[in-house]
C-alpha positions in Angstrom: -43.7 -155.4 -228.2 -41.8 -156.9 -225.4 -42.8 -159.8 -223.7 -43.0 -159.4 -219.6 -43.1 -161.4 -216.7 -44.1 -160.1 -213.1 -45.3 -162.5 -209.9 -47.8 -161.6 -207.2 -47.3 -162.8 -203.4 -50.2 -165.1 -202.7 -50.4 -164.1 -199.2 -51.1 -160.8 -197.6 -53.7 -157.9 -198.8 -52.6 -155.5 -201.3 -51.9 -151.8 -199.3 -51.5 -147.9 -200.4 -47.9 -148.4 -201.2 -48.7 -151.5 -203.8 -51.5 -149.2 -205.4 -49.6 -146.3 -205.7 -46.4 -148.0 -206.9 -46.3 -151.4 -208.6 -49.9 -151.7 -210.0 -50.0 -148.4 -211.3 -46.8 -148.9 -213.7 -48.7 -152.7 -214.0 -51.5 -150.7 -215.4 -49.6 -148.7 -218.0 -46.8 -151.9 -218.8 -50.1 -154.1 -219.5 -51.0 -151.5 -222.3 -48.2 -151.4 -223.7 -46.3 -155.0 -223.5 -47.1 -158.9 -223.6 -47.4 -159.1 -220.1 -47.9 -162.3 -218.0 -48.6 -161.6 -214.1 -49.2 -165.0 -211.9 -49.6 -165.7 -208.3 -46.6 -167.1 -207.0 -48.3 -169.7 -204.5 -45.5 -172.0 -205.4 -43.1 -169.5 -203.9 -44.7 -169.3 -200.4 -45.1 -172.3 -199.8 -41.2 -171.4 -198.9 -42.2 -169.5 -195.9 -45.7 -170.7 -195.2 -45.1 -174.4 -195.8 -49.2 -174.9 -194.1 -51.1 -171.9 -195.3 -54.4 -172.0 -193.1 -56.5 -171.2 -196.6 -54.4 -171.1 -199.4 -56.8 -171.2 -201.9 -58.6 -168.3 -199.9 -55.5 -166.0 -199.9 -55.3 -166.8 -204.1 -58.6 -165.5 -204.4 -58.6 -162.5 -202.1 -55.2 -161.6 -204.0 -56.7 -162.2 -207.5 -59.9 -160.1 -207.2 -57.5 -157.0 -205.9 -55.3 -157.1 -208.6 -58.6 -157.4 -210.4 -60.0 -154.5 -208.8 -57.3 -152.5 -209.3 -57.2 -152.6 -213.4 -55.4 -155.7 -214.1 -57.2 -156.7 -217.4 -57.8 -160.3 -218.0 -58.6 -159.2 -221.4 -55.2 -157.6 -222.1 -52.6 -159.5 -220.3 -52.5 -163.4 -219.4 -53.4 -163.9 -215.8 -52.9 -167.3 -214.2 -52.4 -168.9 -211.2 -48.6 -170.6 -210.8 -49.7 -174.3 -209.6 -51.8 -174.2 -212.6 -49.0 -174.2 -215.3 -47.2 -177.6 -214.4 -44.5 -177.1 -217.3 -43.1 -174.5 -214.6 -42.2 -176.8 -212.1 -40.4 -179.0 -215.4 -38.2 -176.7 -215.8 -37.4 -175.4 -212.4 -36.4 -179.4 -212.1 -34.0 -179.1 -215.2 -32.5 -175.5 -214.2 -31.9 -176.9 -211.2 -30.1 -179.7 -212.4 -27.2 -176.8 -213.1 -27.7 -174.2 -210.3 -25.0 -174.8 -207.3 -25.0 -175.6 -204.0 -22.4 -172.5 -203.6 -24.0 -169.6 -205.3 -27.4 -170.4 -204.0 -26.2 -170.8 -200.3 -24.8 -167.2 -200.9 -27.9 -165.2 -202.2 -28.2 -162.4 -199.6 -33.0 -163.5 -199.6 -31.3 -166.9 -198.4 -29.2 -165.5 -195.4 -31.9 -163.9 -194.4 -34.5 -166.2 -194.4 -32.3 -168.9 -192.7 -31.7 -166.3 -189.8 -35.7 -165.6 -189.7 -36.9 -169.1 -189.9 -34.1 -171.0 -188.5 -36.5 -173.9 -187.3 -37.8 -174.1 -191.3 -34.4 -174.2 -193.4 -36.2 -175.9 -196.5 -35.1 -177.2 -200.2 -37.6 -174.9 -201.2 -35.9 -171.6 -199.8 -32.4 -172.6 -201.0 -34.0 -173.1 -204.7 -35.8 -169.8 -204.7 -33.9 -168.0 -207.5 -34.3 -171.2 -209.7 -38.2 -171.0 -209.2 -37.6 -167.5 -210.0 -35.5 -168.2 -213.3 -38.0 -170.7 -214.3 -40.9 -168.6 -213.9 -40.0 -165.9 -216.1 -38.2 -167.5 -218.6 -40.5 -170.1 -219.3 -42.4 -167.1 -221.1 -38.8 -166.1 -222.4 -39.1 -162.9 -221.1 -37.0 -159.4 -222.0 -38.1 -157.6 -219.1 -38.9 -157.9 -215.2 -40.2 -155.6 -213.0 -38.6 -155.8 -209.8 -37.5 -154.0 -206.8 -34.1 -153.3 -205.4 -34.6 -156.6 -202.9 -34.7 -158.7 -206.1 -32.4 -157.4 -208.1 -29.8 -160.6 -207.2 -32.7 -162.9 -208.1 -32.9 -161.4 -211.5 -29.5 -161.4 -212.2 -29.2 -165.2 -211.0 -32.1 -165.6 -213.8 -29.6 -164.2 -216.2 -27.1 -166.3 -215.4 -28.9 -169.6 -215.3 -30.3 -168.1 -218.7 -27.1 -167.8 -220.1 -25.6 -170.8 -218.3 -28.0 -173.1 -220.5 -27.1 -170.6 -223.7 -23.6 -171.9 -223.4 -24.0 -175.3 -222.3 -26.2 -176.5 -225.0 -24.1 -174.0 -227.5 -27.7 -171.7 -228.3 -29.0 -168.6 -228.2 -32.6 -169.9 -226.7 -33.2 -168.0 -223.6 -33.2 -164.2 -223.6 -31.3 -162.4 -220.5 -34.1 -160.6 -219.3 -33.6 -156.9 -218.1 -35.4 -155.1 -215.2 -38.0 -153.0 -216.4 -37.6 -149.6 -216.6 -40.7 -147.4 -216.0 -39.2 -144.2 -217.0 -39.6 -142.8 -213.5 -39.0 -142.5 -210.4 -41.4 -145.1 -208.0 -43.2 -144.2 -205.2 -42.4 -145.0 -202.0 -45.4 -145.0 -199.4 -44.0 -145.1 -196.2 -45.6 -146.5 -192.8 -47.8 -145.7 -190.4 -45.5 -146.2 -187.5 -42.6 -143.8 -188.2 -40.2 -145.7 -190.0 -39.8 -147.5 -193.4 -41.8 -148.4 -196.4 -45.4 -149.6 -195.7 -46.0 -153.4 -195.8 -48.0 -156.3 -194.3 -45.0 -158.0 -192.0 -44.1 -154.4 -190.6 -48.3 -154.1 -189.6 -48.2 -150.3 -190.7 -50.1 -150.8 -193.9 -53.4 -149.0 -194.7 -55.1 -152.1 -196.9 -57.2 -151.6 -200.1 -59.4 -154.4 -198.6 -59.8 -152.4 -195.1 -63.1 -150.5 -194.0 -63.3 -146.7 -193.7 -63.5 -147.6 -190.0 -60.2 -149.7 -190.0 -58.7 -146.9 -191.7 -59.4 -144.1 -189.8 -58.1 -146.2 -186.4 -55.1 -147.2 -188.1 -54.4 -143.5 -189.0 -55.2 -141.8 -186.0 -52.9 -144.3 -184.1 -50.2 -143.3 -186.5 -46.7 -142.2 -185.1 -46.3 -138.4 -185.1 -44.7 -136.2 -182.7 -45.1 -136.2 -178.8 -45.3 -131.9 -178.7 -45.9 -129.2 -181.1 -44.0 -128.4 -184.3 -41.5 -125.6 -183.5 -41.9 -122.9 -186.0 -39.5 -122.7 -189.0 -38.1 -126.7 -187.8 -38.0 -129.4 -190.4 -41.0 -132.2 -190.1 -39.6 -134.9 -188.1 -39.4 -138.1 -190.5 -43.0 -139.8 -188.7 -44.6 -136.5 -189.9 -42.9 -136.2 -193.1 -44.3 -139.8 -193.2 -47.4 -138.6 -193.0 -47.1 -135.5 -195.5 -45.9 -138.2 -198.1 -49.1 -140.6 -197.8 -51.4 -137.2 -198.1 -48.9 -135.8 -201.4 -50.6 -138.6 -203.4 -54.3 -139.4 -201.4 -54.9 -135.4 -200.9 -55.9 -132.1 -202.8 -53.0 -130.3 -203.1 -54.8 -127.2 -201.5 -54.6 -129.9 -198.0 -51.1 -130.5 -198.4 -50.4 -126.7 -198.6 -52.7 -125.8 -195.4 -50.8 -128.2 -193.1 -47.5 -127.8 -194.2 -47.8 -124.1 -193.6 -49.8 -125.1 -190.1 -46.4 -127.3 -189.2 -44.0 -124.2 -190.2 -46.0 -121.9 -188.3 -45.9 -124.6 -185.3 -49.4 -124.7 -184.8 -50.3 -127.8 -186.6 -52.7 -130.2 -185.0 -51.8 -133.2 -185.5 -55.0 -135.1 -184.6 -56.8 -133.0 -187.2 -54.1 -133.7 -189.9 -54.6 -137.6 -189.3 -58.4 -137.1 -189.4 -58.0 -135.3 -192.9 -56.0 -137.9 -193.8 -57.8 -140.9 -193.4 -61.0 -139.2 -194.8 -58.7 -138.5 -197.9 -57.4 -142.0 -197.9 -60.9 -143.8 -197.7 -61.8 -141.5 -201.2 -59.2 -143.0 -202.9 -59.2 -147.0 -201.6 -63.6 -147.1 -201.1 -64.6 -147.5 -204.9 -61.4 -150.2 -205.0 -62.7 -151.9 -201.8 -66.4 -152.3 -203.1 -64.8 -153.1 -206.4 -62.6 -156.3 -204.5 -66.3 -157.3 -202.9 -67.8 -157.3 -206.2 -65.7 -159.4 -208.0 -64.7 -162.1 -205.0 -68.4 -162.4 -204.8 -68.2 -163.7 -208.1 -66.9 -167.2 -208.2 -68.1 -167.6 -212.3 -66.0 -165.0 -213.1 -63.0 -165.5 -211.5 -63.1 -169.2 -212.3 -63.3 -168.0 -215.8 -60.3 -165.7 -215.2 -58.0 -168.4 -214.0 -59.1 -170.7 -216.4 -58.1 -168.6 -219.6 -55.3 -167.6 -218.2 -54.2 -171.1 -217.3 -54.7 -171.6 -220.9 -53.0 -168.9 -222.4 -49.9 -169.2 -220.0 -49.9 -173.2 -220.5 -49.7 -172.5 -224.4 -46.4 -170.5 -224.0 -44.9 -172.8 -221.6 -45.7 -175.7 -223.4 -43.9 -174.4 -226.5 -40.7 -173.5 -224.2 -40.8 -176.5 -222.4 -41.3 -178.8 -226.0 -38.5 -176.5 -227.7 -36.3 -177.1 -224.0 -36.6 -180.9 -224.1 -35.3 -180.9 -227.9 -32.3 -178.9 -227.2 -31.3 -180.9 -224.0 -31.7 -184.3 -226.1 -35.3 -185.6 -224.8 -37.0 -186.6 -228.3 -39.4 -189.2 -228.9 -38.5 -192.9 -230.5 
């Protein structure tokens, strides 16, 4: 069994490309590996340096990865500020990351260019947080997408960096994970790109059936009718993705041969939609208002899994200080 390491954005709600993506290989990995999934509320503190409720977004982001089938029970669920022997050894990676290579991270560029007025520490030592939060578990395996793939090979380096400079073979050189196939993608509602909560195209697992069905029928499609025999133009092929994995398949195959015939309506292919799209998100939604209701229960979760997550850390961290030369007199 390998062990795993996998953070969770404290802000934002999760949406229909999360579910249908990360958390459902979360929900096989957790099965099958010694998972450890934490909310990063370290980490956006980089780009939301005065979060209007912090603790409010770590609780609303908790009880929907909750909701969704994370089990307490099976995997160690904590929050990041609550294991302190992170931040030790961010301090001591940091003591050998450089200036150089983190100024030339490609998240740092872009950051810089989107937050010009908020160029902090904090941004620049991203990919050491990074390092120290997944191998402070000494993980073999990362789940990450194709925007972090530099961040996990920086967390090999600095892995191996400490590996050489203290002549051991302590830290593992952890390896994205491999889900054996191919992820989905769920695209937007506005026509172009992945969904997501800074584009504002996302269809929330937290949203009423009333939000969704407004945020759906305002979705991008084409201006005229389909002419027959013609391709679907990428908003509607948009649109045919979301309902591959929300709708019957029988659906799928009535409006796909309405658009070839060019006599698709496209106002009653949204309506279908979102109906289709509120079967699969309303048992997670009540699911999210049951458990952020309850406060003993989600203490109870953070506290285990502080527990749990502390006991591996402390061991790295103890094992860490030894090897650098901190030992008591």
């Amino acid at each position: 069994m390998e062990t795993v390491v996998s953070g969770i954005r404290s802000t934002g709600n999760l949406h229909l490309g999360n579910y249908f993506g990360a958390i459902r290989n979360f929900l096989k990995m957790q099965k099958e590996n010694n998972c450890f999934f934490f909310i990063a509320d370290y980490h956006s503190l980089t780009t939301h340096p005065k979060p209007a409720d912090l603790h409010a977004n770590i609780r609303q982001v908790l009880s929907e990865y909750l909701a969704c089938g994370i089990d307490p029970e099976v995997a160690t669920v904590y929050v990041q500020s609550d294991v302190p022997e992170v931040t030790e050894l961010y301090l001591l990676l940091n003591m050998n990351a450089y200036v150089g290579e983190l100024e030339r991270t490609v998240s740092f560029k872009e950051k810089i260019r989107k937050q010009p007025d908020n160029i902090n520490a904090g941004l620049l030592t991203y990919p050491v947080l990074m390092a120290a939060d997944i191998i402070i578990h000494r993980a073999n395996k990362v789940p990450v997408g194709q925007d972090q793939a530099q961040h996990l090979e920086m967390t090999r380096r600095f892995a191996r960096r400490f590996n050489t400079m203290y002549g051991v073979e302590y830290f593992p050189e952890p390896d994205a994970y491999n889900f054996g196939r191919k992820l989905i993608k769920i695209p937007g509602l506005d026509g172009s790109g992945k969904m997501g909560k800074s584009e504002g195209n996302g269809i929330f697992l937290a949203d009423t059936p009333g939000e969704i069905r407004k945020k759906v029928i305002r979705a991008v499609t084409d201006t005229g009718p389909a002419t027959p025999g013609e391709k679907p133009s990428v908003p509607v092929q948009n649109l045919f993705t979301i309902m591959n994995v929300v709708s019957d398949p029988s659906t799928v195959k009535y409006f796909r041969e309405q658009h070839s015939l060019g006599v698709i309506r496209y106002g009653d292919m949204k309506k279908q939609l979102a109906e289709d799209i509120i079967k699969v998100t309303e048992p997670v939604r009540e699911r999210i208002n049951q458990i952020s209701s309850d406060s003993a229960y989600l203490a109870r979760v953070v506290a285990e899994g502080a527990e749990k997550a502390r006991a591996s850390a402390s061991r790295t961290i103890r094992e860490v200080r030894e090897i650098i030369g901190y030992r008591p007199f």
